[in-house]
C-alpha positions as CSV (number, residue, x, y, z in Angstrom):
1,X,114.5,84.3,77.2
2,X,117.9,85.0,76.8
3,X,120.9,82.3,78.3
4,X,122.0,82.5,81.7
5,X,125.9,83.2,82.1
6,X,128.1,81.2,83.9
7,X,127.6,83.9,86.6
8,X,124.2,84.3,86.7
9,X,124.0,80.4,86.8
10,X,126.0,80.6,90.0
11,X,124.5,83.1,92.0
12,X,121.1,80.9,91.3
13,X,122.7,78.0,93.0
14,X,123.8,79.7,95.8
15,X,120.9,81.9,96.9
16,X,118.7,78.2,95.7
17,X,120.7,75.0,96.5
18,X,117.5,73.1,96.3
19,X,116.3,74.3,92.8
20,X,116.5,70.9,90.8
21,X,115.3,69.4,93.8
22,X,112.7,71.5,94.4
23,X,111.5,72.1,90.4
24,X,110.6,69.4,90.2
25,X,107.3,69.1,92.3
26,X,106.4,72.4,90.6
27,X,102.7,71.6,89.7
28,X,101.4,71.8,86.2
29,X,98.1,72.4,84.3
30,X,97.4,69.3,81.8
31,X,98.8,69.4,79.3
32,X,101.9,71.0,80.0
33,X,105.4,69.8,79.8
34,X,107.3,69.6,83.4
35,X,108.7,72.3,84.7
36,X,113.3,72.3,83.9
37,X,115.5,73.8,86.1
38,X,116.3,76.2,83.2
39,X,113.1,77.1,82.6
40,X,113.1,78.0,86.3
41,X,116.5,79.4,86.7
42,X,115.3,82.1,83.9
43,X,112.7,83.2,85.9
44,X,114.9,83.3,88.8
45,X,117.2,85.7,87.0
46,X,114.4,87.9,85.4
47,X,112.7,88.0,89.4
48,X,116.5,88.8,90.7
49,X,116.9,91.7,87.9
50,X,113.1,92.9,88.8
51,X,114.4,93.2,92.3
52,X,117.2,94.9,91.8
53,X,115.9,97.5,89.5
54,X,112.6,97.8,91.4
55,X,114.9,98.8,94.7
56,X,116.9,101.3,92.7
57,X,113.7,102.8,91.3
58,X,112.1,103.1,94.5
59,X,115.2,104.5,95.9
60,X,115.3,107.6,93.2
61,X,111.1,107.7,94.0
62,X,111.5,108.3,97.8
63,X,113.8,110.5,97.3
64,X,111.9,112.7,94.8
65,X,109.2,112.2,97.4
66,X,110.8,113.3,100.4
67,X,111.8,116.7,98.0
68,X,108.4,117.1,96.7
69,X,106.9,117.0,100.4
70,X,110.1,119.2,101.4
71,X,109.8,121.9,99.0
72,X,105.7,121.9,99.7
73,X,105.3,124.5,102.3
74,X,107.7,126.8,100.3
75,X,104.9,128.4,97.8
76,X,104.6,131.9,99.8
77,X,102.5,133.6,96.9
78,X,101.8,130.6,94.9
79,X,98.4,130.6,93.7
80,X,95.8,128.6,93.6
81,X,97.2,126.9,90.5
82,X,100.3,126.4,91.8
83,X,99.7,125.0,94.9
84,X,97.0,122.5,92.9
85,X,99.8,121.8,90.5
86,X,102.5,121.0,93.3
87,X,99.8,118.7,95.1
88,X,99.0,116.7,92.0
89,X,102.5,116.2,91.4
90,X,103.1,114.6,95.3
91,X,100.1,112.3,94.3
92,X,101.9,111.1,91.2
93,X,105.0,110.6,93.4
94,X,103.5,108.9,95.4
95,X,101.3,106.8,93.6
96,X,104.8,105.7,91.8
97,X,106.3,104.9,95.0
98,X,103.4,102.7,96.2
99,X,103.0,100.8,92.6
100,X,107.0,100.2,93.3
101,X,106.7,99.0,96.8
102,X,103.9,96.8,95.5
103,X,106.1,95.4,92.9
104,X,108.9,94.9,94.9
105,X,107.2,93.2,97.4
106,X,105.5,90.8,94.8
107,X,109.0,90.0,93.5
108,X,110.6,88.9,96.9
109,X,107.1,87.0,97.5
110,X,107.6,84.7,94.4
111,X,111.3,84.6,95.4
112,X,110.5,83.4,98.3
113,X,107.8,80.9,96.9
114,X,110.6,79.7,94.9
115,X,113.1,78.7,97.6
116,X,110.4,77.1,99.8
117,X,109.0,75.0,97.1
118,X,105.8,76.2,96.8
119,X,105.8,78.0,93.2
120,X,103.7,77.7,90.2
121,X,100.9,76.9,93.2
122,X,97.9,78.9,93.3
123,X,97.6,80.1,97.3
124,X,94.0,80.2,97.2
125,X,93.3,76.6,95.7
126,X,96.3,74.7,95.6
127,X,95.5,74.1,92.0
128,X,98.6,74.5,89.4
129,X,98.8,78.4,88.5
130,X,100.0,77.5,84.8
131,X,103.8,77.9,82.9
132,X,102.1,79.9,80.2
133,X,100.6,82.4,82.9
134,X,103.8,82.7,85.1
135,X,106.1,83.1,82.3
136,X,104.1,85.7,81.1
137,X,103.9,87.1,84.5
138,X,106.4,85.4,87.0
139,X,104.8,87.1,89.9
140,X,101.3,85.3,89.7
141,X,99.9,84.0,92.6
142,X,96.9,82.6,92.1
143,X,95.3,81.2,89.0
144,X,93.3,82.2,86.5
145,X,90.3,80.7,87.7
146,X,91.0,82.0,91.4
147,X,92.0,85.3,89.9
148,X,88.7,85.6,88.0
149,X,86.7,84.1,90.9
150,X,88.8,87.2,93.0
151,X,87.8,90.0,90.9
152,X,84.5,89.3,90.3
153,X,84.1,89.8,94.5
């Protein structure tokens, strides 16, 4: 991951004054090396970038939505074609805009996970979630043992 600038470094205090407090009850999996406020404060800035880009996206999305649906009843003489074509397009739309929301709401959740302490804990067994797994995907949850145990239901 790339270096934090001075910026970056204090926007991360400010929005979590209890970071290097806070990192270091971050569980971890044996075997693995503590969690560092750097190692943490990188996430932070790749979740805070997420965000931002995520609320853009779905910004642009909704409104491409709200055309698509706008626009909708104007096919006088479309055909059947058409209209099918218009309709799968809405779907696509909106499947976008739901994935996004999705995202965007996983983001803030592990955001917020990180200013109240409780990150790198899995929520269904309180077990550590892993580095490896959340720096490969900052948004985890739950471990891999809970998430396997979840998808097999």
């Amino acid at each position: 991951m790339p270096k934090l600038s001075t910026t970056q470094r204090a926007t991360i205090r400010e929005e979590f004054p209890n970071l290097s407090r806070d990192v270091k009850k971050f569980p971890v999996r044996d075997g693995e090396e503590p969690w560092t406020t750097a190692e943490v404060s990188e996430l932070v800035q790749l979740l805070l970038d997420d965000k931002e880009r995520f609320t853009a996206e779905l910004a642009a999305a909704d409104a491409e939505l709200s055309d698509l649906l706008r626009n909708s009843g104007d096919g006088a003489g479309d055909d059947q074609a058409d209209y099918g074509s218009s309709a799968l397009e809405r779907e696509q739309e909106l499947t976008l805009v739901n994935n996004l929301r999705d995202l965007l709401a996983q983001t803030t959740h592990a955001l917020d996970r990180i200013a109240k302490g409780t990150y790198a804990t899995c929520e269904m067994t309180g077990a550590p979630i892993g580095k490896a797994r959340l720096q490969a995907f900052p948004r985890a949850t739950l471990s891999v043992e809970a998430k396997a145990r979840e998808e097999r239901r």
